[in-house]
C-alpha positions as CSV (number, residue, x, y, z in Angstrom):
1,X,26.1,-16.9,137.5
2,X,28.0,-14.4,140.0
3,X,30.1,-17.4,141.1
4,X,31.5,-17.3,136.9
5,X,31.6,-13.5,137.0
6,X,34.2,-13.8,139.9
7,X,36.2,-16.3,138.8
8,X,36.5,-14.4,135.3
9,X,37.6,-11.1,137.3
10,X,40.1,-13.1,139.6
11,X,41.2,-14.5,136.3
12,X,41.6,-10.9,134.9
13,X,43.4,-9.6,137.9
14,X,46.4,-12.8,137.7
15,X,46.3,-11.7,134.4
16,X,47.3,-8.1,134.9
17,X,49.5,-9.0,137.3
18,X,52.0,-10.7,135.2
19,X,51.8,-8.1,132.5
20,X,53.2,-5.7,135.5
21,X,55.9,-7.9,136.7
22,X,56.9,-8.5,132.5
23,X,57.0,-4.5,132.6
24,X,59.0,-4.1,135.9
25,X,56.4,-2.2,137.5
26,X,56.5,-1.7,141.3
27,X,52.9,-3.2,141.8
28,X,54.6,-6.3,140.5
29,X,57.6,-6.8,142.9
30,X,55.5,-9.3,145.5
31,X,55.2,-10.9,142.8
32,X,58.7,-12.0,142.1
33,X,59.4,-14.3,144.3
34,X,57.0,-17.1,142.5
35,X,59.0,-16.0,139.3
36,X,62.7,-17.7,138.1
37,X,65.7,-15.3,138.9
38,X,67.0,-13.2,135.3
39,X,70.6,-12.9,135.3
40,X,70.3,-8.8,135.1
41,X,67.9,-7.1,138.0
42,X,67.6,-3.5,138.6
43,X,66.7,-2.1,141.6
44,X,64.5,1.3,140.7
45,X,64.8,2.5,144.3
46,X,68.8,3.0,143.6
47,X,68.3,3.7,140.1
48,X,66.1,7.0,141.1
49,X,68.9,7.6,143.9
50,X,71.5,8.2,141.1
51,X,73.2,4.9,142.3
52,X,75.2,3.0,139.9
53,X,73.9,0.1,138.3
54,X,74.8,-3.3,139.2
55,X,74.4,-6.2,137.0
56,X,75.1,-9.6,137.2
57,X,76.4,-10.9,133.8
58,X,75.7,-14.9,132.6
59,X,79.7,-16.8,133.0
60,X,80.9,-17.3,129.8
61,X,82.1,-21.1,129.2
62,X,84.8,-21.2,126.7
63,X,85.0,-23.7,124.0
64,X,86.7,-26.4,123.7
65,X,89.2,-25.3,121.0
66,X,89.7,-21.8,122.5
67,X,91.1,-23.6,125.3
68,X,93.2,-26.2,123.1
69,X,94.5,-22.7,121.1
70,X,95.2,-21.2,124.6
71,X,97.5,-23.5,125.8
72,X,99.4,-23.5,122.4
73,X,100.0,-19.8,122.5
74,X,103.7,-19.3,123.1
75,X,104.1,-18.2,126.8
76,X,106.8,-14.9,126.7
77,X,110.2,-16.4,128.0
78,X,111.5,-14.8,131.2
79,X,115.4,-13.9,130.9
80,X,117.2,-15.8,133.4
81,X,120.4,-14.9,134.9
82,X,123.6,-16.5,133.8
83,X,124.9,-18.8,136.7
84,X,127.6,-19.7,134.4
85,X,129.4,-16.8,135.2
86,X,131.2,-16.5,138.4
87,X,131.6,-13.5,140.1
88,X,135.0,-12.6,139.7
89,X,136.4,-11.8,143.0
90,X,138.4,-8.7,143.4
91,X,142.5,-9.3,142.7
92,X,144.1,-9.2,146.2
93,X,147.8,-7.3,145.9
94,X,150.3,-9.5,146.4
95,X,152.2,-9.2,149.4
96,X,155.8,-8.2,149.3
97,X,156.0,-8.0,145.3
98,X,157.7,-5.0,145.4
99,X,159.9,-4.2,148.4
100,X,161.5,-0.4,148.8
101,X,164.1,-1.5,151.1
102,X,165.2,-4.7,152.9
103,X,162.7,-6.6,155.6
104,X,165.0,-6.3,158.0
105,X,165.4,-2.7,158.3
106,X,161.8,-2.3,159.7
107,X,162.7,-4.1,162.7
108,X,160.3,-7.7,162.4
109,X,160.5,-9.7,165.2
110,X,161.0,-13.6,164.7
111,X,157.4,-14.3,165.1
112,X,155.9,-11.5,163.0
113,X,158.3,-13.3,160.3
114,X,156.8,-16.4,160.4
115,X,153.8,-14.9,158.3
116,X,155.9,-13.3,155.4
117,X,156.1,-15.3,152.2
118,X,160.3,-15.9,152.4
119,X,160.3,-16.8,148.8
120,X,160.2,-12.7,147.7
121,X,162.5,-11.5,150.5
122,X,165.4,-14.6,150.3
123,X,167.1,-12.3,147.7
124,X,167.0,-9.9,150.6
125,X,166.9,-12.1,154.2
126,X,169.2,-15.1,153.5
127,X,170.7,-15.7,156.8
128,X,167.6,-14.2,158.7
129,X,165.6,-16.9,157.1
130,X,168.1,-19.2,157.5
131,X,168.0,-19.0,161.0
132,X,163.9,-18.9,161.6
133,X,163.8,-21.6,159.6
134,X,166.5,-23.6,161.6
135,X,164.7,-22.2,165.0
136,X,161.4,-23.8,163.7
137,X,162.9,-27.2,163.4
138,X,164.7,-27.0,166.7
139,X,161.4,-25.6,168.5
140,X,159.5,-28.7,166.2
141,X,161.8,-31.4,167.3
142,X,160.6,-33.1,170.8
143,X,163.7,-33.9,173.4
144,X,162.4,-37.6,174.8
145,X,165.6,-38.0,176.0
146,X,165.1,-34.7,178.3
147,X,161.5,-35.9,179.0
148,X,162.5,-39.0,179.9
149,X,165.4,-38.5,182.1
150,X,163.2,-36.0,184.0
151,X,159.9,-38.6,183.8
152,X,161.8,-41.2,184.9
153,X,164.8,-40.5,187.2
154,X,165.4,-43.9,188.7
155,X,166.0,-46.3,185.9
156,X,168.8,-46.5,184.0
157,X,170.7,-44.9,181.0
158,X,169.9,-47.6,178.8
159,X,166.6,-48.4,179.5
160,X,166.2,-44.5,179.4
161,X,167.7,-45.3,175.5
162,X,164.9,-48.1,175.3
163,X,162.0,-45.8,176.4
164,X,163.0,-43.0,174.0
165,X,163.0,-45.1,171.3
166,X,159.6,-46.3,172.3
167,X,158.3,-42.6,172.6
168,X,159.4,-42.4,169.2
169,X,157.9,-45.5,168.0
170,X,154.5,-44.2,169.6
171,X,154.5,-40.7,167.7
172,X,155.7,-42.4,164.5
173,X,152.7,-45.0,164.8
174,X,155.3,-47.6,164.8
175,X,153.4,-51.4,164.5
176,X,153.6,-53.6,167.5
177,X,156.6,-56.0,166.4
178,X,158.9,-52.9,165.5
179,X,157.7,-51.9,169.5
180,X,158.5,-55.0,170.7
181,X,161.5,-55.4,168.8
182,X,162.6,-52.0,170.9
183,X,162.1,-53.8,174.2
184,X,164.1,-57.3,173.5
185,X,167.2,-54.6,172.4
186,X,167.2,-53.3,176.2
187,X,170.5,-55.2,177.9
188,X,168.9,-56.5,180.3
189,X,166.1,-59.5,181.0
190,X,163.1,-58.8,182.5
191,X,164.0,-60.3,185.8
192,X,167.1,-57.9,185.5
193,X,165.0,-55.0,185.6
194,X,163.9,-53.1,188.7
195,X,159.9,-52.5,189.2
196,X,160.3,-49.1,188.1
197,X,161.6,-49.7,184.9
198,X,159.2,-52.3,184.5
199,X,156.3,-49.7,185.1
200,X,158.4,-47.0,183.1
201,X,158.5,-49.3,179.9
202,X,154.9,-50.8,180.5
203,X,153.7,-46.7,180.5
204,X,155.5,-45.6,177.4
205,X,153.8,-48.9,175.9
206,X,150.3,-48.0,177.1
207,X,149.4,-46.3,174.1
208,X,150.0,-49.7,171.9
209,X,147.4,-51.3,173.6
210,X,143.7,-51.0,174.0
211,X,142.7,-48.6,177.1
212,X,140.7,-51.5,179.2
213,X,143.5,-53.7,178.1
214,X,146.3,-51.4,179.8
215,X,143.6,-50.8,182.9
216,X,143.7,-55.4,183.6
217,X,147.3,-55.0,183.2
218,X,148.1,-52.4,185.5
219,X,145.6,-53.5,188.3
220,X,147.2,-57.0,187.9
221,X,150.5,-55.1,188.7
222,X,149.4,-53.5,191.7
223,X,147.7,-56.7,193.0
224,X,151.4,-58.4,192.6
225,X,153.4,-55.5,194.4
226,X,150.5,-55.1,197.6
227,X,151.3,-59.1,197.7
228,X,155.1,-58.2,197.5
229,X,155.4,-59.9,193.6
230,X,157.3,-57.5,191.2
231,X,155.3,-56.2,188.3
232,X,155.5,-58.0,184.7
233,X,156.6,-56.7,181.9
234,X,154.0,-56.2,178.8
235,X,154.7,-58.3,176.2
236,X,153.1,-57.3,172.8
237,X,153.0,-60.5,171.4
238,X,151.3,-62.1,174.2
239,X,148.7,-59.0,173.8
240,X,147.9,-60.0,169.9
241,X,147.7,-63.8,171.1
242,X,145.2,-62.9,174.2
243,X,143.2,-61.0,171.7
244,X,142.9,-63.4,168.8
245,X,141.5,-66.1,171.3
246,X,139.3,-63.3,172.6
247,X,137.9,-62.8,169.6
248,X,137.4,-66.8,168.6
249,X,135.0,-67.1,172.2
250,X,133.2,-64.0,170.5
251,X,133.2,-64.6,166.7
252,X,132.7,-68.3,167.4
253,X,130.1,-68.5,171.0
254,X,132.6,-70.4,172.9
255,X,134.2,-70.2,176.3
256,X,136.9,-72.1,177.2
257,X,140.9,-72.3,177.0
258,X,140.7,-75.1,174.5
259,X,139.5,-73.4,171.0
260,X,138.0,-75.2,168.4
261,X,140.0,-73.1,166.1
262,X,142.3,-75.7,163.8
263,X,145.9,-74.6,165.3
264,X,144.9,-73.0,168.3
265,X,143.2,-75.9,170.7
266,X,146.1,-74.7,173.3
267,X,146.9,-71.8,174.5
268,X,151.0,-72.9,174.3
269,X,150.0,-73.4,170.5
270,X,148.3,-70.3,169.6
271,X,151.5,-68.6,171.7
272,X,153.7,-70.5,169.0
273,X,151.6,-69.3,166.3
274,X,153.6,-65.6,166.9
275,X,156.4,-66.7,167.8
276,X,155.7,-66.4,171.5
277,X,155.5,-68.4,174.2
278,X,152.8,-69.2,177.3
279,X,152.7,-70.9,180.3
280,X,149.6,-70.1,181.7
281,X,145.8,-68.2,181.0
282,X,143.1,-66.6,182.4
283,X,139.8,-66.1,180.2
284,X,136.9,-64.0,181.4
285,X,133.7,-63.1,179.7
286,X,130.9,-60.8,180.9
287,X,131.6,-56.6,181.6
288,X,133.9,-54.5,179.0
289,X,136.3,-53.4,182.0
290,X,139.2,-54.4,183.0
291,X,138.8,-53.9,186.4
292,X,135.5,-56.1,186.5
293,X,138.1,-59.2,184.7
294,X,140.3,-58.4,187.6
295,X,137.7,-58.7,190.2
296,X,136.9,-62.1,188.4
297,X,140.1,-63.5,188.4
298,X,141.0,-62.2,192.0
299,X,138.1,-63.8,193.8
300,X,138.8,-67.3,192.0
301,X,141.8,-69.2,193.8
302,X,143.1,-71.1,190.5
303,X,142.5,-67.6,188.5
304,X,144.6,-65.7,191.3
305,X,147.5,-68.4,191.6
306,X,148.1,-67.6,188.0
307,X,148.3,-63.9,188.3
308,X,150.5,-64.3,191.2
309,X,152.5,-66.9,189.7
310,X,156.5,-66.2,189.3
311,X,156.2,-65.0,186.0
312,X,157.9,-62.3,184.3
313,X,155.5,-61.2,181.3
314,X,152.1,-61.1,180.8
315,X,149.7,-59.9,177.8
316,X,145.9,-59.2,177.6
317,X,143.4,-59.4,174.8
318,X,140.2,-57.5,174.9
319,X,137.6,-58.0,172.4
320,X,134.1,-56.4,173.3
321,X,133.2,-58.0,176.9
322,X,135.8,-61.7,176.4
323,X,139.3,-61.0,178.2
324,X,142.1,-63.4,178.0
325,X,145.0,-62.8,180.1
326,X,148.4,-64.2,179.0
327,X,151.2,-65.1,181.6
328,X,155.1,-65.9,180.3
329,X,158.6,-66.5,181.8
Protein backbone atom coordinates (compact mmCIF):
# COMPACT_ATOMS: atom_id res chain seq x y z
CA UNK A 1 0.00 0.00 0.00
CA UNK A 2 2.72 2.83 0.71
CA UNK A 3 4.73 1.32 -2.13
CA UNK A 4 1.28 2.71 -4.56
CA UNK A 5 1.09 5.82 -2.48
CA UNK A 6 4.75 6.71 -3.66
CA UNK A 7 4.56 5.83 -6.97
CA UNK A 8 1.20 7.97 -7.30
CA UNK A 9 3.15 11.06 -5.69
CA UNK A 10 6.42 10.56 -7.95
CA UNK A 11 3.75 10.30 -10.64
CA UNK A 12 2.34 13.71 -9.48
CA UNK A 13 5.60 15.45 -9.11
CA UNK A 14 6.70 14.41 -13.20
CA UNK A 15 3.56 15.73 -13.64
CA UNK A 16 4.01 19.12 -12.31
CA UNK A 17 7.08 19.29 -13.64
CA UNK A 18 6.11 19.51 -17.19
CA UNK A 19 3.33 21.84 -16.52
CA UNK A 20 6.32 24.26 -15.23
CA UNK A 21 8.65 23.84 -18.13
CA UNK A 22 5.11 24.29 -20.62
CA UNK A 23 4.85 27.74 -18.50
CA UNK A 24 8.60 28.70 -18.73
CA UNK A 25 8.96 28.73 -15.12
CA UNK A 26 12.58 28.77 -13.64
CA UNK A 27 11.90 25.45 -11.57
CA UNK A 28 11.55 24.00 -14.97
CA UNK A 29 14.90 24.90 -16.72
CA UNK A 30 16.79 21.38 -15.60
CA UNK A 31 14.30 20.20 -17.18
CA UNK A 32 15.05 21.31 -20.73
CA UNK A 33 17.47 19.48 -21.81
CA UNK A 34 15.25 16.10 -22.06
CA UNK A 35 12.86 18.47 -24.09
CA UNK A 36 13.20 19.17 -28.27
CA UNK A 37 14.67 22.70 -28.98
CA UNK A 38 11.55 25.62 -30.00
CA UNK A 39 12.77 27.78 -32.63
CA UNK A 40 12.13 31.12 -30.21
CA UNK A 41 13.89 30.85 -26.48
CA UNK A 42 13.96 33.61 -24.03
CA UNK A 43 16.36 33.95 -21.60
CA UNK A 44 14.45 35.66 -18.34
CA UNK A 45 17.75 36.38 -16.70
CA UNK A 46 18.43 39.08 -19.67
CA UNK A 47 14.93 39.80 -20.12
CA UNK A 48 14.81 41.19 -16.26
CA UNK A 49 18.30 42.92 -17.13
CA UNK A 50 16.52 45.13 -19.74
CA UNK A 51 18.53 43.17 -22.50
CA UNK A 52 17.21 42.96 -25.85
CA UNK A 53 15.52 40.05 -26.94
CA UNK A 54 17.01 37.62 -29.19
CA UNK A 55 15.05 35.23 -31.29
CA UNK A 56 15.84 32.83 -33.60
CA UNK A 57 13.18 32.75 -36.47
CA UNK A 58 12.18 29.22 -38.51
CA UNK A 59 14.14 29.77 -42.48
CA UNK A 60 11.55 30.44 -44.73
CA UNK A 61 11.83 27.91 -47.93
CA UNK A 62 10.35 29.62 -50.92
CA UNK A 63 8.15 27.93 -53.35
CA UNK A 64 8.79 26.70 -56.27
CA UNK A 65 6.95 29.30 -58.52
CA UNK A 66 8.23 32.29 -56.47
CA UNK A 67 11.48 31.22 -57.58
CA UNK A 68 10.43 30.54 -61.29
CA UNK A 69 8.61 34.34 -61.07
CA UNK A 70 11.98 35.52 -59.59
CA UNK A 71 14.13 34.69 -62.20
CA UNK A 72 11.61 36.13 -64.80
CA UNK A 73 11.55 39.53 -63.17
CA UNK A 74 13.37 41.95 -65.58
CA UNK A 75 16.82 42.59 -64.02
CA UNK A 76 17.32 46.87 -64.29
CA UNK A 77 19.87 47.34 -67.27
CA UNK A 78 23.18 48.95 -66.39
CA UNK A 79 24.08 51.83 -68.93
CA UNK A 80 27.28 50.98 -70.49
CA UNK A 81 29.67 53.30 -71.95
CA UNK A 82 29.86 53.87 -75.62
CA UNK A 83 33.22 52.33 -76.93
CA UNK A 84 32.08 53.31 -80.27
CA UNK A 85 33.25 56.60 -79.80
CA UNK A 86 36.77 57.50 -79.94
CA UNK A 87 38.27 59.99 -77.98
CA UNK A 88 38.98 62.61 -80.30
CA UNK A 89 42.47 63.70 -79.80
CA UNK A 90 43.19 67.25 -79.51
CA UNK A 91 44.03 69.04 -83.20
CA UNK A 92 47.83 69.64 -83.18
CA UNK A 93 48.65 73.24 -85.03
CA UNK A 94 50.15 72.72 -88.05
CA UNK A 95 53.58 73.60 -88.31
CA UNK A 96 54.64 76.47 -90.60
CA UNK A 97 50.99 77.19 -91.89
CA UNK A 98 51.35 80.62 -91.60
CA UNK A 99 54.82 82.17 -91.81
CA UNK A 100 55.39 86.07 -90.82
CA UNK A 101 58.58 86.32 -92.64
CA UNK A 102 60.90 84.09 -94.60
CA UNK A 103 62.72 80.85 -92.84
CA UNK A 104 65.75 82.04 -93.64
CA UNK A 105 65.84 85.21 -91.88
CA UNK A 106 65.86 83.45 -88.44
CA UNK A 107 69.16 82.07 -89.05
CA UNK A 108 68.41 77.82 -89.29
CA UNK A 109 71.27 75.89 -89.62
CA UNK A 110 71.27 73.02 -92.31
CA UNK A 111 70.55 70.45 -89.80
CA UNK A 112 67.79 72.14 -87.84
CA UNK A 113 66.28 72.30 -91.54
CA UNK A 114 66.12 68.91 -92.04
CA UNK A 115 63.02 68.79 -89.67
CA UNK A 116 60.84 71.57 -91.45
CA UNK A 117 58.13 70.45 -93.71
CA UNK A 118 59.81 72.15 -97.15
CA UNK A 119 56.52 71.84 -98.94
CA UNK A 120 55.07 75.35 -96.95
CA UNK A 121 58.37 77.17 -97.07
CA UNK A 122 59.49 76.25 -101.13
CA UNK A 123 57.44 79.36 -101.96
CA UNK A 124 59.91 80.99 -99.65
CA UNK A 125 63.36 78.71 -99.55
CA UNK A 126 63.84 77.56 -103.14
CA UNK A 127 67.49 77.44 -103.52
CA UNK A 128 68.09 76.82 -99.73
CA UNK A 129 66.07 73.71 -100.20
CA UNK A 130 67.52 73.03 -103.28
CA UNK A 131 70.81 72.76 -101.88
CA UNK A 132 69.96 70.57 -98.50
CA UNK A 133 68.23 68.47 -100.55
CA UNK A 134 71.22 68.07 -103.03
CA UNK A 135 73.68 67.84 -99.80
CA UNK A 136 71.46 64.85 -98.54
CA UNK A 137 72.04 62.90 -101.67
CA UNK A 138 75.74 63.68 -101.86
CA UNK A 139 76.18 62.82 -97.93
CA UNK A 140 73.60 59.48 -98.97
CA UNK A 141 75.71 58.38 -101.87
CA UNK A 142 78.68 55.87 -100.69
CA UNK A 143 82.29 56.61 -102.60
CA UNK A 144 83.47 52.67 -103.26
CA UNK A 145 85.76 53.95 -105.44
CA UNK A 146 87.38 56.10 -102.49
CA UNK A 147 86.94 53.16 -100.16
CA UNK A 148 88.37 50.97 -102.28
CA UNK A 149 91.44 52.66 -103.49
CA UNK A 150 92.20 53.33 -99.86
CA UNK A 151 91.16 49.43 -98.77
CA UNK A 152 93.10 48.18 -101.32
CA UNK A 153 96.16 50.15 -102.47
CA UNK A 154 98.06 47.47 -104.27
CA UNK A 155 95.90 46.15 -107.03
CA UNK A 156 95.10 47.68 -109.83
CA UNK A 157 92.85 50.40 -111.48
CA UNK A 158 90.79 47.97 -113.12
CA UNK A 159 90.33 45.43 -110.78
CA UNK A 160 89.74 48.45 -108.36
CA UNK A 161 86.65 49.05 -111.26
CA UNK A 162 85.75 45.22 -110.69
CA UNK A 163 85.68 45.44 -106.88
CA UNK A 164 83.47 48.63 -106.86
CA UNK A 165 81.12 47.15 -108.91
CA UNK A 166 80.98 44.20 -106.71
CA UNK A 167 80.51 46.55 -103.56
CA UNK A 168 77.68 47.73 -105.39
CA UNK A 169 76.37 44.43 -106.40
CA UNK A 170 76.55 43.50 -102.51
CA UNK A 171 74.40 46.62 -101.20
CA UNK A 172 72.05 46.24 -104.19
CA UNK A 173 71.49 42.41 -103.16
CA UNK A 174 72.63 41.63 -106.61
CA UNK A 175 72.13 37.50 -107.36
CA UNK A 176 75.15 35.39 -107.66
CA UNK A 177 75.33 35.19 -111.64
CA UNK A 178 75.01 39.15 -112.01
CA UNK A 179 78.26 38.83 -109.19
CA UNK A 180 79.96 36.52 -111.13
CA UNK A 181 79.22 38.09 -114.30
CA UNK A 182 81.27 41.23 -112.51
CA UNK A 183 84.32 39.07 -112.06
CA UNK A 184 84.75 37.34 -115.75
CA UNK A 185 84.44 41.46 -116.94
CA UNK A 186 87.90 42.07 -115.07
CA UNK A 187 90.86 42.11 -118.00
CA UNK A 188 92.61 39.87 -116.67
CA UNK A 189 92.64 35.78 -115.93
CA UNK A 190 92.88 34.59 -112.80
CA UNK A 191 96.42 33.39 -113.17
CA UNK A 192 97.05 37.10 -114.36
CA UNK A 193 96.12 38.38 -111.10
CA UNK A 194 98.41 38.99 -108.18
CA UNK A 195 97.51 37.24 -104.58
CA UNK A 196 96.24 40.40 -103.42
CA UNK A 197 93.82 40.96 -105.82
CA UNK A 198 92.81 37.61 -105.51
CA UNK A 199 92.18 38.10 -101.64
CA UNK A 200 90.78 41.73 -102.49
CA UNK A 201 88.00 40.22 -104.95
CA UNK A 202 87.49 36.90 -102.77
CA UNK A 203 86.72 39.68 -99.61
CA UNK A 204 84.27 42.01 -101.44
CA UNK A 205 82.58 38.48 -102.38
CA UNK A 206 82.47 37.16 -98.83
CA UNK A 207 79.18 38.44 -98.27
CA UNK A 208 77.68 36.22 -101.24
CA UNK A 209 78.48 33.23 -99.66
CA UNK A 210 77.63 31.44 -96.50
CA UNK A 211 79.97 32.51 -93.38
CA UNK A 212 81.48 28.77 -92.78
CA UNK A 213 81.62 28.60 -96.45
CA UNK A 214 83.97 31.84 -96.80
CA UNK A 215 85.85 30.54 -93.30
CA UNK A 216 87.02 26.72 -95.69
CA UNK A 217 87.76 28.97 -98.37
CA UNK A 218 89.96 31.33 -96.80
CA UNK A 219 91.82 28.78 -94.52
CA UNK A 220 92.31 26.77 -97.77
CA UNK A 221 94.10 30.04 -99.02
CA UNK A 222 96.31 30.39 -96.26
CA UNK A 223 97.28 26.70 -96.24
CA UNK A 224 98.36 27.29 -100.22
CA UNK A 225 100.37 30.64 -99.56
CA UNK A 226 102.32 29.02 -96.02
CA UNK A 227 103.13 26.08 -98.84
CA UNK A 228 104.12 28.89 -101.30
CA UNK A 229 100.71 28.17 -103.76
CA UNK A 230 98.98 31.46 -104.69
CA UNK A 231 95.46 31.82 -103.44
CA UNK A 232 92.27 30.80 -105.82
CA UNK A 233 89.96 32.77 -106.81
CA UNK A 234 86.12 32.22 -105.63
CA UNK A 235 84.11 31.13 -108.19
CA UNK A 236 80.30 31.46 -107.49
CA UNK A 237 79.22 28.94 -109.69
CA UNK A 238 81.42 26.36 -108.34
CA UNK A 239 79.89 27.53 -104.81
CA UNK A 240 76.02 26.69 -106.04
CA UNK A 241 77.41 23.38 -107.55
CA UNK A 242 79.36 22.37 -104.12
CA UNK A 243 76.19 23.15 -102.38
CA UNK A 244 73.62 21.34 -104.39
CA UNK A 245 75.73 18.06 -103.97
CA UNK A 246 75.89 18.95 -100.33
CA UNK A 247 72.56 19.01 -100.02
CA UNK A 248 71.88 15.57 -102.16
CA UNK A 249 74.43 13.53 -99.32
CA UNK A 250 71.96 15.37 -96.77
CA UNK A 251 68.48 15.31 -98.39
CA UNK A 252 69.30 11.82 -99.81
CA UNK A 253 71.74 9.87 -96.75
CA UNK A 254 74.59 9.42 -99.02
CA UNK A 255 78.25 10.07 -98.99
CA UNK A 256 80.24 9.86 -101.75
CA UNK A 257 81.39 11.89 -105.00
CA UNK A 258 79.29 9.75 -107.20
CA UNK A 259 75.44 10.85 -106.58
CA UNK A 260 72.67 8.86 -107.33
CA UNK A 261 70.98 11.97 -108.44
CA UNK A 262 69.91 11.33 -112.43
CA UNK A 263 72.39 14.01 -114.03
CA UNK A 264 74.75 14.54 -111.42
CA UNK A 265 76.70 10.90 -110.84
CA UNK A 266 79.99 13.11 -111.54
CA UNK A 267 81.05 15.80 -110.19
CA UNK A 268 82.39 17.15 -114.01
CA UNK A 269 78.56 16.63 -114.76
CA UNK A 270 76.84 18.39 -112.06
CA UNK A 271 79.72 21.32 -112.91
CA UNK A 272 78.16 21.28 -116.56
CA UNK A 273 74.83 21.44 -115.23
CA UNK A 274 75.70 25.52 -114.52
CA UNK A 275 77.57 26.02 -116.92
CA UNK A 276 80.85 25.48 -115.00
CA UNK A 277 83.45 23.37 -114.99
CA UNK A 278 85.50 20.93 -112.35
CA UNK A 279 88.45 19.06 -112.18
CA UNK A 280 88.60 17.92 -108.91
CA UNK A 281 86.52 17.53 -105.18
CA UNK A 282 86.73 17.22 -101.79
CA UNK A 283 83.51 16.06 -99.73
CA UNK A 284 83.36 16.14 -95.93
CA UNK A 285 80.65 15.26 -93.52
CA UNK A 286 80.55 15.52 -89.82
CA UNK A 287 81.07 19.33 -87.81
CA UNK A 288 79.18 22.59 -89.22
CA UNK A 289 82.74 24.54 -89.45
CA UNK A 290 84.75 25.11 -91.90
CA UNK A 291 87.78 24.97 -90.15
CA UNK A 292 86.95 21.29 -88.87
CA UNK A 293 86.47 20.34 -93.12
CA UNK A 294 89.83 21.90 -93.39
CA UNK A 295 91.39 19.94 -90.71
CA UNK A 296 89.76 16.82 -92.53
CA UNK A 297 90.97 17.37 -95.76
CA UNK A 298 94.51 18.53 -94.52
CA UNK A 299 95.34 15.42 -92.60
CA UNK A 300 94.23 13.13 -95.65
CA UNK A 301 97.17 12.93 -98.36
CA UNK A 302 94.69 12.55 -101.52
CA UNK A 303 92.29 15.29 -99.79
CA UNK A 304 95.45 17.73 -99.47
CA UNK A 305 96.92 16.98 -103.05
CA UNK A 306 93.80 18.41 -104.30
CA UNK A 307 93.71 21.53 -102.31
CA UNK A 308 97.26 22.10 -103.21
CA UNK A 309 96.75 21.20 -106.69
CA UNK A 310 97.75 24.02 -109.51
CA UNK A 311 94.41 25.25 -109.72
CA UNK A 312 93.13 28.60 -110.05
CA UNK A 313 89.39 28.60 -108.66
CA UNK A 314 87.74 26.86 -106.15
CA UNK A 315 84.00 26.88 -104.74
CA UNK A 316 82.51 25.37 -101.48
CA UNK A 317 78.98 24.20 -100.61
CA UNK A 318 77.84 24.05 -97.04
CA UNK A 319 74.61 22.51 -96.16
CA UNK A 320 74.10 21.80 -92.32
CA UNK A 321 77.38 19.57 -91.30
CA UNK A 322 78.14 17.98 -95.56
CA UNK A 323 80.93 20.24 -97.17
CA UNK A 324 81.94 19.85 -100.73
CA UNK A 325 84.79 21.63 -101.92
CA UNK A 326 85.14 22.40 -105.65
CA UNK A 327 88.55 22.94 -107.42
CA UNK A 328 88.78 24.52 -111.25
CA UNK A 329 91.48 25.81 -113.81
Amino acid sequence: MNRRIGFILLVLCFLEAFAAIHANSLDARPFRRFLPRAYSTTNPQNAQAGVVKRTVEKPVIPELNEEIQKSKTPQPQIEKADLTKAVQPKAQPKRHTALTEPVITKGFSPYELLGLDFSDTISQLPEQERTILEQLVEWSTVDYASIMAEKYPNVRPEVTEALVKIAEGVQNKANRQELGKIVNSIPFSPRQLTSAEVLAINQELAPAVDEEEFRAILGLNQFRMRSGLRPLLIDLLLVLVSRGHSSDMQRFGFFSHNSPVSGKSTFSSRARQLGASASAENIYMGSYSGNAANNAWINSSGHRANMLGSYTRVGVGRIGGFFTQMFGW
